[in-house]
Every structure is written in C-alpha cells, then in structure tokens.
C-alpha positions as a Markdown table, in Angstrom:
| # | Residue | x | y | z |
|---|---|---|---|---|
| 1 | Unk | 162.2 | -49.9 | -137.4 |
| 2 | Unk | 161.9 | -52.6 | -134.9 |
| 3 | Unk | 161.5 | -50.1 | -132.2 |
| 4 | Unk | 157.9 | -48.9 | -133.9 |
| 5 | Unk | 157.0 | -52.4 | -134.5 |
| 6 | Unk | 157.8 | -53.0 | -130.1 |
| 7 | Unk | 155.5 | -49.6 | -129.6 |
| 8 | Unk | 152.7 | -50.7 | -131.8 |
| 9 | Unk | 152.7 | -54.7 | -130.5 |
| 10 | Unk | 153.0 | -53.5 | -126.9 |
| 11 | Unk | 150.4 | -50.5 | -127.4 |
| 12 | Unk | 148.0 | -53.4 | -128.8 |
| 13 | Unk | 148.3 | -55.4 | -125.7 |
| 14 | Unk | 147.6 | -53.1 | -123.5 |
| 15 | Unk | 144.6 | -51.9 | -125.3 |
| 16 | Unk | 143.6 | -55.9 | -124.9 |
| 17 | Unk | 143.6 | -55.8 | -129.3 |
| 18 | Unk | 146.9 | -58.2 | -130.0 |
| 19 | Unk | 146.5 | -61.5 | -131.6 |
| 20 | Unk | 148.1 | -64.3 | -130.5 |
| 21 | Unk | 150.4 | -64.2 | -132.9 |
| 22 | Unk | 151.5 | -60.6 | -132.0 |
| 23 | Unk | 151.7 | -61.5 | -128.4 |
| 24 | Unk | 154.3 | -64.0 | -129.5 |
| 25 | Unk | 155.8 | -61.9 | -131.7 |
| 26 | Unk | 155.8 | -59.4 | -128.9 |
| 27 | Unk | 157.4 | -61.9 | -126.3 |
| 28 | Unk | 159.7 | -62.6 | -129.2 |
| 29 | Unk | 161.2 | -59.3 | -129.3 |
| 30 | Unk | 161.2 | -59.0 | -125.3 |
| 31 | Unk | 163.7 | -62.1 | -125.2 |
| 32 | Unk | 165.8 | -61.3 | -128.2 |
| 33 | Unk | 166.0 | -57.3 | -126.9 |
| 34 | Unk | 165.9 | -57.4 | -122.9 |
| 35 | Unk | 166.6 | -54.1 | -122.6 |
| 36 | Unk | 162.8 | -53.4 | -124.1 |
| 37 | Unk | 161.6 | -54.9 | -120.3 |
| 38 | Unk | 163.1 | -51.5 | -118.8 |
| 39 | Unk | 160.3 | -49.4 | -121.0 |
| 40 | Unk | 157.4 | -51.6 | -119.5 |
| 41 | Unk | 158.9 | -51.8 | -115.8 |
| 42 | Unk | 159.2 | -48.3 | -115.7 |
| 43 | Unk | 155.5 | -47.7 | -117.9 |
C-alpha cells in the first residue's frame, strides 16, 4: 500500500536514516497526495 510505503519513508526521515532518494521519493508522494501534509502538521 502506498500508505505503508508514506509511514516507513516519513518514519526514516525523522529518525535522520532516509536516503536521498527516499527523501525524494518522499516529497514525491507529499505533492502527488496533499492530503499526506495534514498527518505531519498535526504529528
């Protein structure tokens, strides 16, 4: 699910572990799925 996949990438960056290309990935998902922003404003 591309949910997980949001959970893991996101849970990676905040542990400061996220390649690059996850963090682009990441930012990927954040402007194809804006609604995804509301779970980190409100984290």
């Amino acid at each position: 699910m591309q949910e997980d996949r949001f959970f893991i990438l996101f849970s990676r960056k905040l542990s400061g572990d996220a390649s690059s290309e996850e963090l682009e990935e990441l930012e990927e998902m954040l402007n194809r799925r804006p609604e995804l922003l509301f779970f980190i404003m409100s984290w």
